[in-house]
N, C-alpha and C positions, 0 to 999 in steps of 0.2 A: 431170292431175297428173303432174309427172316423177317417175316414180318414184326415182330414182338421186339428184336432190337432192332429196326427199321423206326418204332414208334417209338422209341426210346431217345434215339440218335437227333430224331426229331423232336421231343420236348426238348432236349438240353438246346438247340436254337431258338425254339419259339419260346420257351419259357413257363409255360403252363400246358397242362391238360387242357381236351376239349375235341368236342366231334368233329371239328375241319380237320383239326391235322388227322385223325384216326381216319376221314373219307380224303383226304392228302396222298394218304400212306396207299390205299388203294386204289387210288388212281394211278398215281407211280406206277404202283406195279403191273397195274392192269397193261399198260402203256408199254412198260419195258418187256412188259412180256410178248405182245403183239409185234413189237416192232426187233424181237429175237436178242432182247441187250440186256445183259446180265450185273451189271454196274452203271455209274452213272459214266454220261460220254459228253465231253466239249461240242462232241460233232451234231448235238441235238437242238433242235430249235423248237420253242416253247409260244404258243400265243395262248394266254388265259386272261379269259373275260370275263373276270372277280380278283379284286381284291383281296378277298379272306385269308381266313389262316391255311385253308387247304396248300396255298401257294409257297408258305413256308417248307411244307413237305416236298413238295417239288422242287423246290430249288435244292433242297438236303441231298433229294434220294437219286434225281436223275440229271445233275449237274446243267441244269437250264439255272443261270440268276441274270438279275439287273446289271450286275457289275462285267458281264462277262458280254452284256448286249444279246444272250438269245435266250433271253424272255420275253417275249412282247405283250405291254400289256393292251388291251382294248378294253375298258371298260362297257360290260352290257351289262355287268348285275345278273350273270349266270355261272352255275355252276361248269362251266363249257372250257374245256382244255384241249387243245390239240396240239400235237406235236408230230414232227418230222428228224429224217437224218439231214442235215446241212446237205442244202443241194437236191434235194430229192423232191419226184415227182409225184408221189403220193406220200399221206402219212394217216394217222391215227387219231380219231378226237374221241374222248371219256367225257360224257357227263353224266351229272348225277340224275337219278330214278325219281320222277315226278310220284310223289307220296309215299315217299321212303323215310326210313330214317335218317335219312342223309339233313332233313330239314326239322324243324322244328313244331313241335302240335301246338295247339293255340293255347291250351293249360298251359308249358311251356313260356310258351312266347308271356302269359300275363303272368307268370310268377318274376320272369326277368325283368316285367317292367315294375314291377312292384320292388327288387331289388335297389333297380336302378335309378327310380324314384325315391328313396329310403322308405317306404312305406313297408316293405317285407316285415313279417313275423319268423322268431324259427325256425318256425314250422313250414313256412314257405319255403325261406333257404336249405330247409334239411330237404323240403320235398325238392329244391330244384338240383342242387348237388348228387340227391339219387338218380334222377332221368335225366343228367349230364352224363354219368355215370352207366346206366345201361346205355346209352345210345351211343357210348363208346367199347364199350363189350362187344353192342351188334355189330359195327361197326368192322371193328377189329376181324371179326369170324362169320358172317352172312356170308353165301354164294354170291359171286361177284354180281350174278342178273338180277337181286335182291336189291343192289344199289345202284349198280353199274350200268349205261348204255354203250359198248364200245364201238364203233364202224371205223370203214377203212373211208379215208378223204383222198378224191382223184384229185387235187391240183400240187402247182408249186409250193415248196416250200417256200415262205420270206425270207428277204435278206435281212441279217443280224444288223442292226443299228450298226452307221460308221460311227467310230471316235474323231470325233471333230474338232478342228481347232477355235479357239477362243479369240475372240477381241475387245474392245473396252466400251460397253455403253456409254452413251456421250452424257446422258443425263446423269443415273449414278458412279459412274466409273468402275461400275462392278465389270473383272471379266467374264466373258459368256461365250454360251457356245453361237457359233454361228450360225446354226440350226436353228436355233431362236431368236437370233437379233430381227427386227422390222426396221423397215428404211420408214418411219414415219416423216412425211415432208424431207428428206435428204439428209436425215438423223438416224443413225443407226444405236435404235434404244432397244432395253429388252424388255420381255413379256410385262414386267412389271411396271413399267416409267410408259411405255406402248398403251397400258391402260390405265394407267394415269393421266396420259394428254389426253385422253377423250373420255375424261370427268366420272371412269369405274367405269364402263357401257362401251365396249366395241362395237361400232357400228355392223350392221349386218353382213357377213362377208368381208368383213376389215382384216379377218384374225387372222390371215393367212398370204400373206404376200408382201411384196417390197424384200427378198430374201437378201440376202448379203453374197455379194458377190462370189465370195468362196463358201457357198452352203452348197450341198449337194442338191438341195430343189429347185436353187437357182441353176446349177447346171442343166436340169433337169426342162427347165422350161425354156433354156435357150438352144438345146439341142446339144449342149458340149459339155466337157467337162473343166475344171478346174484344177 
């Protein structure tokens, strides 16, 4: 992989510069290097537990997206990627290096709030554009154990999200997937109108059952399939 058009490839998706996608970029590769894959492959399965932009770069460089169902996301609020070959018994997890540049210094962090509160001076902005700017330099050209933790993971891989079929909320009429409709009282409504009848506040343990009879978790808890 080149890195340099690798980082490239990935601004024209994400849109802007910035240190996620440049620790994106290396993670990618870190990934496809360990697991011996020279391009991106359909046959990869992706669980990342962040949000961020890094996750742009991954969808770009090693063909895991949402649309395709093997990206999974788990939100924890870390920099923590793993991936697999579809089907496979073990795989690969990257995360990023606890007081690295991969994150953010606290000068950093209160010049962006000062941006983003409009209080910033120039000189704020010029200083924070500069150390956006080295921390994607480093980024870019650090030894990967600078930022990088790679290990190998002994279990299954997940299965890719099914494509599911759809039915019609009885409250708004919206179609849904059946993965989310809830049988509330013998009404099959979705997430939305589900916590709407019980006044914004799912009860504790509410949010996950009554499936719809062709969902795959309802097959799942009756022992058959659908």
């Amino acid at each position: 992989m080149d890195r340099t058009q690798a980082y490239n490839d990935v601004i024209r998706f994400h849109q802007h510069e910035c240190p996620g996608v440049a620790f994106g970029v290396r993670a990618a590769e870190a990934a496809m290097a360990e697991l011996g894959l020279k391009e991106a492959s359909g046959d990869l399965v992706l669980v990342t537990e962040t949000d961020a932009c890094a996750v742009d770069a991954l969808q770009v460089l090693t063909g895991c997206t949402y649309g395709k169902r093997n990206l999974i996301h788990e939100d924890a609020g870390r920099n923590v990627f793993t991936f697999w070959e579809r089907g496979g018994a073990s795989g690969v997890q990257i995360r990023a290096k606890a007081d690295s540049i991969v994150y953010r210094t606290e000068e950093i962090w209160a010049l962006a709030s000062r941006i983003e509160d409009g209080t910033a001076t120039a000189e704020d902005e010029a200083k924070f554009a500069q150390a956006q700017a080295e921390r994607i330099a480093g980024l870019l050209t650090v030894p990967d154990g600078e930022i990088l933790v790679v290990e190998r993971v002994e279990k299954q891989a997940p299965s890719p999200k099914h494509l599911a079929r759809v039915d019609l909320c009885v409250d708004c009429g919206e179609p849904t997937s059946v993965e989310t409709l809830h049988d509330h009282r013998g009404r099959m409504v979705c997430p939305s109108c589900h916590l709407a009848a019980h006044g914004g506040v799912l009860p504790e343990g509410h949010g996950d059952h009554g499936h719809h009879p062709h969902s795959h978790k309802h097959g799942h808890e009756h022992g058959h399939k659908h």
